[in-house]
C-alpha positions as CSV (number, residue, x, y, z in Angstrom):
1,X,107.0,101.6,114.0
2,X,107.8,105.3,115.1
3,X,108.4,108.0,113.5
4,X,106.6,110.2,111.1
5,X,102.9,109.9,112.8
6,X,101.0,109.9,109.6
7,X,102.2,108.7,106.0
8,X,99.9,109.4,102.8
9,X,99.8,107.5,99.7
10,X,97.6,108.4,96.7
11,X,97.3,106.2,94.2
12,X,96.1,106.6,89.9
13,X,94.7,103.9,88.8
14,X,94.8,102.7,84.9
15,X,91.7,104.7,83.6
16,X,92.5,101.8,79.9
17,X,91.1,98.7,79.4
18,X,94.2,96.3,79.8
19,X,95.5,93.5,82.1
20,X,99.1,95.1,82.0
21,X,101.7,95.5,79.8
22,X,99.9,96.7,77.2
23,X,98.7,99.7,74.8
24,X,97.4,102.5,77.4
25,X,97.2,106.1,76.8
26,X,98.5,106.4,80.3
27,X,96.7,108.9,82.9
28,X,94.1,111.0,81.2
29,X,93.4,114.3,82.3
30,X,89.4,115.8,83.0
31,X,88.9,119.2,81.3
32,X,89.4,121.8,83.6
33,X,87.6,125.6,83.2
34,X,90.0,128.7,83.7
35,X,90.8,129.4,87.4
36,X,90.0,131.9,89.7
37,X,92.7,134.2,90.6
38,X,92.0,133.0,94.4
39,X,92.1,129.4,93.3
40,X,95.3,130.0,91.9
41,X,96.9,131.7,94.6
42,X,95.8,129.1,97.4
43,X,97.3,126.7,95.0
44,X,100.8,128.4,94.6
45,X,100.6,129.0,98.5
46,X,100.0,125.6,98.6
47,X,102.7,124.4,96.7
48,X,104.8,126.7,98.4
49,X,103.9,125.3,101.7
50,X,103.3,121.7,101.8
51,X,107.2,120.1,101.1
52,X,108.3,121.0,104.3
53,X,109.5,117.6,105.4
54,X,109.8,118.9,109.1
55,X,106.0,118.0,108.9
56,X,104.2,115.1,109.8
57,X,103.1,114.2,106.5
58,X,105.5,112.3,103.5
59,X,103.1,112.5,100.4
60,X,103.6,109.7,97.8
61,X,102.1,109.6,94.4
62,X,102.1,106.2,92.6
63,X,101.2,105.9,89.2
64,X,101.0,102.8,86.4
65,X,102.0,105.2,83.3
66,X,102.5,102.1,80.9
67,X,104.8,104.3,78.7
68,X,106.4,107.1,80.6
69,X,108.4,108.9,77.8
70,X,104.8,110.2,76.0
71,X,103.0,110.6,79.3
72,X,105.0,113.6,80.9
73,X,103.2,116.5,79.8
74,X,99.8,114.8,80.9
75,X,101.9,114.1,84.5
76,X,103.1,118.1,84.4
77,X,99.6,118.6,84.1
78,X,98.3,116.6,86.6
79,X,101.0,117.8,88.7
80,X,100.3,121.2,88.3
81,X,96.9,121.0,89.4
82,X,97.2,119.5,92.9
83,X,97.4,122.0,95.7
84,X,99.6,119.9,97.4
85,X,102.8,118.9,95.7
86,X,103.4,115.1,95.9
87,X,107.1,114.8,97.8
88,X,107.5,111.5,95.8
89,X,106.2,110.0,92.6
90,X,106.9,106.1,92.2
91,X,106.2,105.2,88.8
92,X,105.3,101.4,87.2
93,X,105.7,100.8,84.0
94,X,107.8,103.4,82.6
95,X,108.9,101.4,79.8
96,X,112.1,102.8,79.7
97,X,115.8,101.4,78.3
98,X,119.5,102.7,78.2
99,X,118.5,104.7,75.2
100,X,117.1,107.0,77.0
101,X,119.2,108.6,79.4
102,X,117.5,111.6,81.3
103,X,114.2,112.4,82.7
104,X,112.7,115.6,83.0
105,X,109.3,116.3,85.0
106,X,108.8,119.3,86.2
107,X,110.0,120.3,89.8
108,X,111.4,117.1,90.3
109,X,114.4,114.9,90.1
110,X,114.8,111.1,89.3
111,X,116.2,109.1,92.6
112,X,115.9,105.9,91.7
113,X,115.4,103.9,88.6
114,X,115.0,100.4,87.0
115,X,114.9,99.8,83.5
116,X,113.6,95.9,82.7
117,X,116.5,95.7,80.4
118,X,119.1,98.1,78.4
119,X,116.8,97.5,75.0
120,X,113.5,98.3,74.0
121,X,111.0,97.0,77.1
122,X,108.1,97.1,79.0
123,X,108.0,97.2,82.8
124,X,110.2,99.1,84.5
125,X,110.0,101.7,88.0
126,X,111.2,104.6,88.8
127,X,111.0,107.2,92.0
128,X,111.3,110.7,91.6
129,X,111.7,113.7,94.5
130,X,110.4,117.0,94.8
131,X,113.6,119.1,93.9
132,X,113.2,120.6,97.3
133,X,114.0,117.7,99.2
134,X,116.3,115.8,96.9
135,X,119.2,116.0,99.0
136,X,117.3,114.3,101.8
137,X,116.4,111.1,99.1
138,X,118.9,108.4,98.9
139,X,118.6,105.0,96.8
140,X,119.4,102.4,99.2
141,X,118.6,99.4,97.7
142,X,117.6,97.7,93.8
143,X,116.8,94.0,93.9
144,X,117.8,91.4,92.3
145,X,115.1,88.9,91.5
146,X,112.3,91.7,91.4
147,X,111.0,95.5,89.7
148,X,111.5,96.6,92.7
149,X,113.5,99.7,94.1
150,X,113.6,101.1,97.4
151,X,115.0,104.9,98.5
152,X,115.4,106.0,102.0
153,X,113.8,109.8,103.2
154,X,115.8,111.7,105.7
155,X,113.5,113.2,107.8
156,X,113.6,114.9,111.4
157,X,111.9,112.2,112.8
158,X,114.1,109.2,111.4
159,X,114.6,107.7,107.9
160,X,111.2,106.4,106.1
161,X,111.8,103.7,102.7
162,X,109.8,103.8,100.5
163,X,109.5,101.1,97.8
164,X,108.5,100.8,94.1
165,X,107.4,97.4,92.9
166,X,105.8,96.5,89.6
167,X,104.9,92.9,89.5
168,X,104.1,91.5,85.9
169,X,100.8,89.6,85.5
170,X,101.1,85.8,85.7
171,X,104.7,85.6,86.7
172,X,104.6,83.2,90.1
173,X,105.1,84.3,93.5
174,X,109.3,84.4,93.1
175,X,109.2,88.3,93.5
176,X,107.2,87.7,96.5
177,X,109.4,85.2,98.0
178,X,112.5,87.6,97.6
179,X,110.6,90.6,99.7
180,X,111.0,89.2,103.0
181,X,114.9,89.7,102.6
182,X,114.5,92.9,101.3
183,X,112.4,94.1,104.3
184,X,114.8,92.6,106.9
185,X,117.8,94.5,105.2
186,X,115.9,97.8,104.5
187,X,114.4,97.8,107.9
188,X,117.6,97.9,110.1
189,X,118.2,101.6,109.0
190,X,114.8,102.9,109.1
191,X,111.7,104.1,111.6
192,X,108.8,103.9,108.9
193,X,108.3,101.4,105.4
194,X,106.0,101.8,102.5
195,X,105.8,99.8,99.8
196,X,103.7,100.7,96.6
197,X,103.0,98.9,93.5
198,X,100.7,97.9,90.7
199,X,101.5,93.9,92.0
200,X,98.7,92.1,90.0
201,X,97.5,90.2,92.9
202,X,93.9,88.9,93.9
203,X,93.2,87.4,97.2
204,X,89.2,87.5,97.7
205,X,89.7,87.8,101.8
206,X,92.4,90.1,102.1
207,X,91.6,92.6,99.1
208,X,88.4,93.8,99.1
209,X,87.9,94.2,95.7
210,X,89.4,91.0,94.2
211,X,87.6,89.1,91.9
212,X,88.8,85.5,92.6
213,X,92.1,84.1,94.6
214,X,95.5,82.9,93.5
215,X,98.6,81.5,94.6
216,X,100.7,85.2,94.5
217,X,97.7,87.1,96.3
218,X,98.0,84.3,99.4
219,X,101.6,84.6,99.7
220,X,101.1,88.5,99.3
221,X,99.2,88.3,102.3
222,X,101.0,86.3,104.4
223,X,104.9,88.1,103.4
224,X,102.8,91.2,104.5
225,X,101.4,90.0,108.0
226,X,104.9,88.5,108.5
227,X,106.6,91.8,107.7
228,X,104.4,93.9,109.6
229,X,102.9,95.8,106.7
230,X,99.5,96.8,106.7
231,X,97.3,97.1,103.3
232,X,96.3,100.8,103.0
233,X,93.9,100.4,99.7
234,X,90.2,100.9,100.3
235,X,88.9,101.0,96.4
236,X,89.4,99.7,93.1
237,X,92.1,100.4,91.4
238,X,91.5,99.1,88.1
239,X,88.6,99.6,85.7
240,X,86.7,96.5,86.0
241,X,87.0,97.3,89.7
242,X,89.6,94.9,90.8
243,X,91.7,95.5,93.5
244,X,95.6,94.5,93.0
245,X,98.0,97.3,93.4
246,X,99.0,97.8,97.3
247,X,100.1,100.3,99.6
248,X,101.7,98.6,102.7
């Protein structure tokens, strides 16, 4: 597909001991000394720099927070410390209901959301924009059968979607089933596709790091190859180094 000539995705893994949906302190942060006054100026410039979607580079951030509401200051954090702002974040497991109305993370602005249910709940996505480029960020899709929402960037080199997609562990392969559709609606409006997601898939050939294969992780593959998407992941991304969250 044309368009923007490179895409990035970065991807934090669960740093807890848990097969999903579970207790998890969410992204911990490594002690960090007092910076430099040239550290932090190359990071301001940095941050000043880097949004500019004129570029050929759409940074994504995807992140399994298992609990978003008591994770935000440790994402600030995180945040903070990057030299490169991510122009997305696409969050799994925000855990979120209809009690709880607004978001705030610093610098950016919620674009797309999906709440498991309006009571209390696990699961859950959500995609957020860098404020600078939130008028270019438009939801354009929320499925039906799946945790799974997509939003479409306007760039100067044609729309990119980008998709959010948290797949419970041991529920089947019907959320897989329903992404061909998705893909063939999204598709018709768009030069570029990525789709990210803790997905709690194994597939021994296909993902390097899997520890065994199942029904899910064979479909995964083949609604990939069929789509045209490509898996991007080249390490664990789970502590007992498992492989099972994509980028496509």
């Amino acid at each position: 597909m044309s368009g923007l000539t490179v895409v990035t995705a970065s991807h934090t893994p669960s740093p807890v001991r848990t097969d999903g949906e579970a207790s998890n302190p969410g992204p911990q942060l490594l002690s960090r000394g007092r910076r430099s006054s040239e550290a932090t100026k190359r990071r301001n410039t940095a941050s000043a720099t880097s949004n500019d979607l004129r570029e050929d580079t759409l940074r994504v951030w995807h992140c399994n927070v298992q609990g978003l509401y008591f994770r935000i200051p440790e994402i600030v954090a995180i945040l903070r410390d990057m030299p490169q702002k991510p122009d997305l974040l696409c969050l799994n497991e925000t855990w979120l209901d209809a009690t709880t109305e607004q978001v705030d993370i610093e610098g950016y602005t919620v674009v797309a959301r999906r709440d498991r249910s309006k009571k209390a709940n696990r699961g859950g996505v959500m995609i957020l924009a860098l404020q600078q480029i939130t008028d270019r960020v438009v939801q354009i899709l929320s499925s039906a059968k799946a945790e799974r929402i997509w939003v479409a960037v306007h760039t100067d080199q044609g729309q990119v979607a980008v998709c959010a997609w948290y797949r419970p562990p041991g529920s089947g392969t019907a959320s897989v089933e329903s992404l061909p559709t998705e893909i063939a609606e999204v598709r018709k409006d768009v030069t570029q596709m990525l789709v990210v997601g803790d997905l709690n898939v194994y597939n021994k050939k296909w993902l390097r790091f899997s520890s065994e294969d199942r029904a899910e992780g064979k479909r995964m593959q083949a609604v990939a190859q069929e789509g045209g998407l490509k898996q991007l992941v080249r390490a664990p991304t789970h502590w007992w180094l498992d492989l099972f969250d994509l980028f496509s």
